[in-house]
C-alpha positions in Angstrom: 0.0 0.0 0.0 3.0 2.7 1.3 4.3 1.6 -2.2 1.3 2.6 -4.7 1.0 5.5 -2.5 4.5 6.7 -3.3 4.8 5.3 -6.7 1.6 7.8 -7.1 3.3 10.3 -5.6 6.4 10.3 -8.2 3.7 9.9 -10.6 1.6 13.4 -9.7 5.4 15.3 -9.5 6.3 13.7 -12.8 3.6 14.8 -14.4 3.7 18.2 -13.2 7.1 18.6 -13.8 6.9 17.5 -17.9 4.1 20.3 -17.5 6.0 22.9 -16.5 9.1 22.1 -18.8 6.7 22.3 -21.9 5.3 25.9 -20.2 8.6 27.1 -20.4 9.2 26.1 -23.5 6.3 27.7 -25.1 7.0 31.0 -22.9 10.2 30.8 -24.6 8.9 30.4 -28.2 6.3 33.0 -27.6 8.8 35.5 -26.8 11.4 34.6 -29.5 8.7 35.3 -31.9 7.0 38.6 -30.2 10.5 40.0 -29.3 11.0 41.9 -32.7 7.4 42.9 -32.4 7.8 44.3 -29.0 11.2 45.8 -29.5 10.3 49.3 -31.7 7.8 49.8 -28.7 10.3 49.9 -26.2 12.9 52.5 -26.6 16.7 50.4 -26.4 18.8 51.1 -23.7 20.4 54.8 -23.9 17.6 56.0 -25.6 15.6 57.1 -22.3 18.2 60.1 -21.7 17.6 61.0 -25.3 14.3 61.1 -25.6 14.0 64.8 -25.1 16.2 65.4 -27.9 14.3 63.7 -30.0 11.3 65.5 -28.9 13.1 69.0 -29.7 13.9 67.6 -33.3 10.7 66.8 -34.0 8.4 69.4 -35.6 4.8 69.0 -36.8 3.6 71.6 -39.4 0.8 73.8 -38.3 1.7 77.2 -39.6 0.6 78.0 -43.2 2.3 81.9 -42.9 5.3 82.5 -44.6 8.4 82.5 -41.9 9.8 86.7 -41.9 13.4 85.3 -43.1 11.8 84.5 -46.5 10.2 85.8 -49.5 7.2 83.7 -50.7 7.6 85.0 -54.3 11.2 83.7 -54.1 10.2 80.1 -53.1 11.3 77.1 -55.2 8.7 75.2 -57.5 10.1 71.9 -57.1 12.5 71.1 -54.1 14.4 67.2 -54.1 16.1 65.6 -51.2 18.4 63.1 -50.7 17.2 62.1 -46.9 20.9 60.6 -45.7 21.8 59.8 -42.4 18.7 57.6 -40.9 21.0 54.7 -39.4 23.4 57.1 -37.9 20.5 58.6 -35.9 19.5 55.5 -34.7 22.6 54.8 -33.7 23.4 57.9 -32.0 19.6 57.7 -30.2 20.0 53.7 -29.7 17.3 52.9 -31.1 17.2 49.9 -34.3 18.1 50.7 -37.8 14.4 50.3 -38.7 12.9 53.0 -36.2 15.6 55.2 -37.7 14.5 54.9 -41.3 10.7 55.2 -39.6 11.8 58.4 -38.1 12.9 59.8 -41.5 9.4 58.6 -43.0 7.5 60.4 -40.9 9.9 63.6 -41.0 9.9 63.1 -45.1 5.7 63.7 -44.7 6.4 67.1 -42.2 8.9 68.0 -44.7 6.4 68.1 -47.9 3.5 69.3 -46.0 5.8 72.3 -44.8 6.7 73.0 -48.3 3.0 72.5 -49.7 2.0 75.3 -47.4 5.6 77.4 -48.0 3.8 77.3 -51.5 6.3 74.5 -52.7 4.5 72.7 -55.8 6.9 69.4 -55.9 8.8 68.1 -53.7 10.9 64.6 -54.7 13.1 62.0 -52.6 15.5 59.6 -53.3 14.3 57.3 -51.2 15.9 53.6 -52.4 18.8 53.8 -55.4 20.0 51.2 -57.8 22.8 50.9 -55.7 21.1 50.2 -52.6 20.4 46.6 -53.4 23.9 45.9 -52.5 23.0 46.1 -48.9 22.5 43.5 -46.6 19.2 41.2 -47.6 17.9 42.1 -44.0 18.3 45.5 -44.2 16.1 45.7 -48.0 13.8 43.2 -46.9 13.1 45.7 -43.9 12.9 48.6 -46.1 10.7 47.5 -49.0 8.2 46.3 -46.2 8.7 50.1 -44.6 7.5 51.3 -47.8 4.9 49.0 -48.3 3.4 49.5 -44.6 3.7 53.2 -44.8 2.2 54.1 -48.0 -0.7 52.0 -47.9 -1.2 53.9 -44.4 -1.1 57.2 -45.8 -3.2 56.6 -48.8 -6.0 58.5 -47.2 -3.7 61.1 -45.6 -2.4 62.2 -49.1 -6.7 62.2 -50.2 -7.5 64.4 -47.4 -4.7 67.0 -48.0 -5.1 66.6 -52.0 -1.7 65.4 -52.8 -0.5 63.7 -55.9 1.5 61.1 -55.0 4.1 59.7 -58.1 6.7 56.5 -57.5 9.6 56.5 -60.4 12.5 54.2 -60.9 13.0 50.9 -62.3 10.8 49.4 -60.1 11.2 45.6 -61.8 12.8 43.7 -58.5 10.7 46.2 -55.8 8.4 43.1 -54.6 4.8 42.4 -55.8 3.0 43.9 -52.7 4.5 47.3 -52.6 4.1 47.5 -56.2 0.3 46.9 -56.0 0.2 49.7 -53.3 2.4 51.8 -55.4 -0.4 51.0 -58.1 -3.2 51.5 -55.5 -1.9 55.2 -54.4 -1.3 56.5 -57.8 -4.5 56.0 -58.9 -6.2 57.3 -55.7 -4.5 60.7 -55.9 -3.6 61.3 -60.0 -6.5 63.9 -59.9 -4.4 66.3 -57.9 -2.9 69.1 -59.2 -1.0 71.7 -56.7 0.7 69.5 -54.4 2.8 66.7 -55.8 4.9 64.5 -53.8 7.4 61.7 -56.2 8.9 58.9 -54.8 12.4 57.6 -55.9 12.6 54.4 -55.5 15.2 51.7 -57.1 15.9 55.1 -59.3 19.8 55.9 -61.1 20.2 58.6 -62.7 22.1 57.0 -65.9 19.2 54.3 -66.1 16.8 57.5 -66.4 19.1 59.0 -69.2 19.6 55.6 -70.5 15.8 55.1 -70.6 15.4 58.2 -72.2 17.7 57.6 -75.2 16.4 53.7 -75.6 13.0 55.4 -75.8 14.2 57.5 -78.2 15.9 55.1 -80.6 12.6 52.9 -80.6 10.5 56.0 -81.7 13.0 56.8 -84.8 13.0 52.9 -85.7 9.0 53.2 -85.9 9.2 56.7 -88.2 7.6 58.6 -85.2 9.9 61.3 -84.8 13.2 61.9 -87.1 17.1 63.6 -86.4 15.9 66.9 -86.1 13.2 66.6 -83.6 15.4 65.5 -81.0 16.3 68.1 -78.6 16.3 69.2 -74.5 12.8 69.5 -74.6 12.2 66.2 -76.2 15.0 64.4 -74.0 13.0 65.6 -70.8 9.6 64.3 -72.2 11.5 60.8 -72.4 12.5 61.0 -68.8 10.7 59.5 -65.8 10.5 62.8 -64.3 8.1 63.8 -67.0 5.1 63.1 -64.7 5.7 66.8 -63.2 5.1 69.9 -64.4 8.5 71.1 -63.2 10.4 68.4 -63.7 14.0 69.8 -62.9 14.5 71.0 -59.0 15.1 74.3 -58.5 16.9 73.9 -54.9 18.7 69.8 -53.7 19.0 69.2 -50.1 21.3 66.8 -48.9 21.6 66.1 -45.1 24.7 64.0 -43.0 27.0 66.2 -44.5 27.8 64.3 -47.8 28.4 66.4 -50.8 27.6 64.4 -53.7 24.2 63.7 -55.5 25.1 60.1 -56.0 23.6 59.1 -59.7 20.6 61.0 -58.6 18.9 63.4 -61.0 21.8 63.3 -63.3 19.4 65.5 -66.4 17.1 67.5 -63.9 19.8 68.7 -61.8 21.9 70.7 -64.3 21.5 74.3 -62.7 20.0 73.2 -59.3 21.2 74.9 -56.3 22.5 72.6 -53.8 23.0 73.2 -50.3 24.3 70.2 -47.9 23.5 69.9 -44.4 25.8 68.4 -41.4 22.2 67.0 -39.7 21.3 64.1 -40.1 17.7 63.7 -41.8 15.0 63.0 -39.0 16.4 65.7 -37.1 16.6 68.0 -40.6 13.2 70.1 -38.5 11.8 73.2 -40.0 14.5 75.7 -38.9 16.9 73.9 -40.5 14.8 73.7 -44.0 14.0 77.6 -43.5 17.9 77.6 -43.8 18.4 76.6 -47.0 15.7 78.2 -47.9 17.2 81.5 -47.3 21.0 80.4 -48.8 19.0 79.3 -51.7 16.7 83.1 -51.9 19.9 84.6 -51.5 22.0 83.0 -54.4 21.7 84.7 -57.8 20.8 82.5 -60.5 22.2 83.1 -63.6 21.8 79.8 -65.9 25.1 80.2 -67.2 24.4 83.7 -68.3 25.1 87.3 -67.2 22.6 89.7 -65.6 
């Protein structure tokens, strides 16, 4: 009898021992697969003492006035950007290389609204070169699902502000889901005229131009236009930037402090005024924008010619 009692015994604490190993074990599956979930929501160690400098950098448009430094008649018609410097701020903030390039998503949307209201008519960002691909597969993969995500969240923010939304580039290896909401948010905003907001995305500047010249040949095989029709104004029509009114920027922004414009806007940007910034792009707030807006309404602008 002591015997079946205690072999019972071993039987109940046997039992509730395999129980608890398979408790931990799902506990510890469940939070291998929520951790990346959970992470973005939590700031990463270091980031607490930062978190009022993020605050300070971060600006939401409200005022449609034009700021005293500038002239409104002076303002640019189409303004590009190269947004750099979105893993460094991470970084520097400790936060993960995806909340950094969420942060410069969300400042690239203050950015155009300010200059929709500034009186800005397009704004354009290289957002993903050819080049870009070279980067590690995690790293793509994370951004292709970024732009994916937050597009087809702001389809009806671009409706209720009446912005045209336009995606250019090659656009052949960008995967099937983002092109459908690339698709999706072209057609829901082509009716807008006065605010227009392009998107460059697996874009290079000699593909454009080589585009543009292919295009060309094609047209001249088929007897549609001959020698002598081809000049600028033709070239530009060829050009994936022909989807704007204004198709070459008047004023190119490039923040981190690099000085190059890296196979970006090789045509458009023949006598665009450049002005590189040392901040890094989500902290690039509207101060800093109302500063090269002022070197740029200061600059004389000659096109190769005297005044």
């Amino acid at each position: 009898m002591n015997f079946m009692i205690h072999a019972n015994h071993l039987l109940v604490l046997f039992t509730l021992s395999t129980m608890l190993s398979m408790l931990w074990f799902l506990l510890s599956l469940l939070s291998l697969l929520l951790l990346p979930c959970l992470r973005p929501c939590f700031p990463a160690k270091g980031s607490l003492k930062n978190k009022k400098k993020i605050d300070k950098g971060t600006y939401v448009v409200g005022e449609e006035e034009t700021p005293k430094e500038l002239q409104r008649e002076l303002m640019p018609r189409h303004v590009a950007v190269i947004m750099d410097g979105n893993r460094r701020w991470a970084k520097q903030t400790g936060l993960l290389t995806s909340q950094g390039y969420e942060a410069g998503a969300k400042r690239l949307l203050e950015f155009a609204d300010l200059c929709f209201k500034l009186g800005i008519n397009t704004v354009s960002a290289f957002a993903f070169s050819t080049e870009n691909w070279g980067r590690h597969k995690i790293e793509v993969k994370c951004l292709m699902y970024l732009f994916q995500r937050y597009l087809k969240s702001k389809i009806q923010f671009f409706q209720s502000k009446e912005i045209r939304v336009s995606v250019i580039g090659n656009l052949a290896k960008i995967p099937e889901s983002l092109l459908r909401t690339v698709h999706e948010l072209e057609e829901a905003t082509k009716s807008y005229k006065k605010k227009h907001l392009i998107l460059a995305i697996d874009y290079s500047g000699r593909f454009d131009i080589l585009g543009a010249c292919k295009s060309i040949v094609k047209k001249s095989e088929q007897g549609l236009i001959r020698e002598e029709d081809v000049d600028e104004t033709l070239f530009e029509r060829e050009l994936q930037t022909k989807c704007t009114e204004f198709p070459s920027p008047d004023l190119l922004i490039r923040t981190s402090g690099e000085q190059r414009i890296s196979n970006f806007f090789l045509w458009q940007l023949a006598y665009t005024e450049l002005f590189f910034s040392p901040v890094l792009w989500p902290d690039f707030d509207k101060q800093k924008f109302i500063e090269a807006l002022v070197s740029y309404q200061r600059r004389d602008r000659r096109f190769g010619s005297r005044l």
